[in-house]
N, C-alpha and C positions, 0 to 999 in steps of 0.2 A: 618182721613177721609177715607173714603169708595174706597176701588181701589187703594189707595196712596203707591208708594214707592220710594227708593233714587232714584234722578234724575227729571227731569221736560223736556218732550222732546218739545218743538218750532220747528215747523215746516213751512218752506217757501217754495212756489214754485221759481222755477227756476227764473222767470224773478223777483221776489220780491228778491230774493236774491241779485240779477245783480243790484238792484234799490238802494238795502241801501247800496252797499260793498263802505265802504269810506264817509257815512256822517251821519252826528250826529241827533238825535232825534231831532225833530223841538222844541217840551216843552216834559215833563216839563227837567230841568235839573238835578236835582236829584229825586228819584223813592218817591210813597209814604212813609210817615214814619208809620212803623209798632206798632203800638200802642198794648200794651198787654191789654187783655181785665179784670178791676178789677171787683172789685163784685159789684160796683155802675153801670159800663157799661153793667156789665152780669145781672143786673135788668133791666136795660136800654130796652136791647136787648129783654129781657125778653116778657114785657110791650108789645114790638111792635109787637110780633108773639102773644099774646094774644091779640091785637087792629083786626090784620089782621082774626082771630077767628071769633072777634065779629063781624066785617064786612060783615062775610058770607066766608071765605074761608075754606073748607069742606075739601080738599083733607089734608091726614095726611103726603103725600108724601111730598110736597109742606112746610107744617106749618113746618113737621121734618128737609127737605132744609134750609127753611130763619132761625131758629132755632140756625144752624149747622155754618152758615157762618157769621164774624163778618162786619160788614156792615162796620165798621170805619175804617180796616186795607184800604178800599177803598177810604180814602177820605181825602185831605188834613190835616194837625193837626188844625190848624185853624180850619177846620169846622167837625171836631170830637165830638163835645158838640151836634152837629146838626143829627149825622148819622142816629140816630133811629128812628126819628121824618120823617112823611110820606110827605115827600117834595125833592123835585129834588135838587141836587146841583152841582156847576159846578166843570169841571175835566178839562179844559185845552180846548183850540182850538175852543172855539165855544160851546164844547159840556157836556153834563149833564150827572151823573149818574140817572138813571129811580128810582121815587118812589119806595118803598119796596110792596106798595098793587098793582101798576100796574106789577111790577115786577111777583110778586106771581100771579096777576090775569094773565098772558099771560101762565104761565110757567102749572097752571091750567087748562086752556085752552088747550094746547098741548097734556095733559095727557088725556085729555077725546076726542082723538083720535078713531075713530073706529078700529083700532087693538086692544086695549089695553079697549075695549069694555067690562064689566064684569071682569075685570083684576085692581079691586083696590089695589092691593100690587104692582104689575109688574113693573120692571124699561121701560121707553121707550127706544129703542134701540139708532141708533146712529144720533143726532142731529147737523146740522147746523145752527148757530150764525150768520145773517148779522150783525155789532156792534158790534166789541166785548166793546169799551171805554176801562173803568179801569179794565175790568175783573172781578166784580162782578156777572152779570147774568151767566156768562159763569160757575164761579167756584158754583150758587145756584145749572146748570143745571147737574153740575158734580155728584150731589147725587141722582137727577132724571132717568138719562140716562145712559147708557153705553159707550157713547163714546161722545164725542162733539169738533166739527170742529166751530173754530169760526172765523172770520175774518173782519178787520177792514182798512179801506182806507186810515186813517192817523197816517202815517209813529211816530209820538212823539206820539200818543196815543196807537199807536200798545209796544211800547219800554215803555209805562207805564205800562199797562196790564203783559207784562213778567213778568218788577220786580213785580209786585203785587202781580202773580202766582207763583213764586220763592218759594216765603214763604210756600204757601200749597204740593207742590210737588206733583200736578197730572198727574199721568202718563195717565187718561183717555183725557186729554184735549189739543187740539193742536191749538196753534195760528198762525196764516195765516194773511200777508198783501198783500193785496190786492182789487181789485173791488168786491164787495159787490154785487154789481147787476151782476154778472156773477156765483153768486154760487160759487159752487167749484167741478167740476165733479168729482175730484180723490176720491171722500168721497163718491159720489151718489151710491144707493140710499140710501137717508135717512127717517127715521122715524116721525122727527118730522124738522121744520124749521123756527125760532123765528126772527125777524128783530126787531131793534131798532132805525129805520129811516124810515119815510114816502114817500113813493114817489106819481105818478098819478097815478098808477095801480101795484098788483104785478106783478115782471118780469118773461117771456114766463121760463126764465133758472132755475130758482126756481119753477116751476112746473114739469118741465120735470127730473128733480132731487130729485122728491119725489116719496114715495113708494107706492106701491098701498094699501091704507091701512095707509097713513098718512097723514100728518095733516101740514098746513102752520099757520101761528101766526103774522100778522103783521097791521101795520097802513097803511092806504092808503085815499088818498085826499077824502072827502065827496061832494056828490050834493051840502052841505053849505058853502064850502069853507073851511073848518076844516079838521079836519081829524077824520076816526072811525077805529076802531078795526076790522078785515075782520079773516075769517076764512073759509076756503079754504080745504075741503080733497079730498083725489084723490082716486078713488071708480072703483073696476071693470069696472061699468055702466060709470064711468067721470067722472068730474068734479062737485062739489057742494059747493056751496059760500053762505056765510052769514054773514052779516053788522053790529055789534054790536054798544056799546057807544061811543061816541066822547071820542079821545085823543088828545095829542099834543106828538110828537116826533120832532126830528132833522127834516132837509129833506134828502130824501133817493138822493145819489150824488153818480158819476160814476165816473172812474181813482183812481190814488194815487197821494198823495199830502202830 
């Protein structure tokens, strides 16, 4: 993989450190099982970044991302026969791994950033993750970006995501527990800022931790009571927002837990 070498650094802040020193991951109890990908799953696989094609995802950044990343190493062995297939599935605690086409369409979305404006080759620089879950979107964003800060508020899904990232050894990607709605300043500025939880608006702290020049990504309550897709850049002139399709995500929740 793109950037990879020995070693896998995890990174905590201080008080995340002081939180977990002496207790055990809440689920699951042992890590995913690493499934080697055959040549029925590497069709499999295959299939779904040709499905995502035909849907209309255009960026070759993106198709070469979902491509690269074996979706199953993310998902219980049970529901390994399910991985490719564009449907959400659960990972412990409440919470889902994100379809592969909403996946792809956020991470879409991010790149066509006005920095990165006439720059269809260009990695985006360095990205913040509200969500990390099992570490899937984080390890697509790895081939996307240059750096990626992601961070997740429960403590047995933060400790799944590691072992999950174990296996890839990316040294561009660093996992953080913590609150999610406070960002993470020691990263700021960032280029791009993708959330995988909904909240009623996004938070003042994740705008002020973006660059001038990039681009936020997330779900946010609707006039209908649903939720849509918001996209958010931060422009010399200020701020500029715009409401896309109804999704469904988590709800975006503050603390650790």
């Amino acid at each position: 993989m793109t950037g990879s070498r020995p070693g896998f650094p995890v990174r905590l802040t201080p008080a995340a450190t002081a939180a977990t020193r002496g207790r055990q991951p809440a689920v699951p109890s042992k890590p995913t099982v690493l499934m080697p990908e055959t040549s029925v799953s590497a069709a499999v696989h295959a299939r779904m970044v040709q499905r995502l094609a035909a849907q209309g995802l255009a960026d070759r950044r993106v198709l070469d991302a979902m491509a690269a990343v074996q979706r199953h190493r993310f998902v219980d062995s049970a529901l390994v026969n399910q991985a490719y297939e564009d449907t959400s599935l659960p990972i412990g605690l409440g919470q889902t791994i994100s379809k592969p086409s909403v996946v792809a369409r956020m991470i879409e979305l991010l790149l066509a950033a006005p920095a990165l404006s006439g720059k269809p080759q260009q990695r985006l620089g360095r990205v913040l993750e509200i969500g990390t879950g099992c570490g899937y979107q984080a390890t697509v964003l790895s081939h996307v970006a240059t750096e990626v800060y992601s961070i997740e508020r429960l403590r047995g899904l933060h400790e799944r995501a590691r072992a999950n990232l174990r296996f890839f050894r990316l040294a561009t990607v660093h996992l953080m527990l913590g609150d999610g709605m406070l960002g993470y300043p020691k990263g700021a500025p960032y280029a791009g800022i993708i959330a995988a939880a909904g909240g009623e608006s996004v938070p003042d702290a994740w705008i002020e931790q973006l660059a001038i020049g990039g681009r936020i990504v997330a779900p946010t309550h609707s006039s209908a009571g649903g939720q849509s897709l918001v996209v958010i850049d931060k422009t010399a002139r200020g701020i500029d927002r715009r409401i896309l399709e109804a999704v469904h995500f988590v709800p975006l929740k503050s603390g650790i837990a």
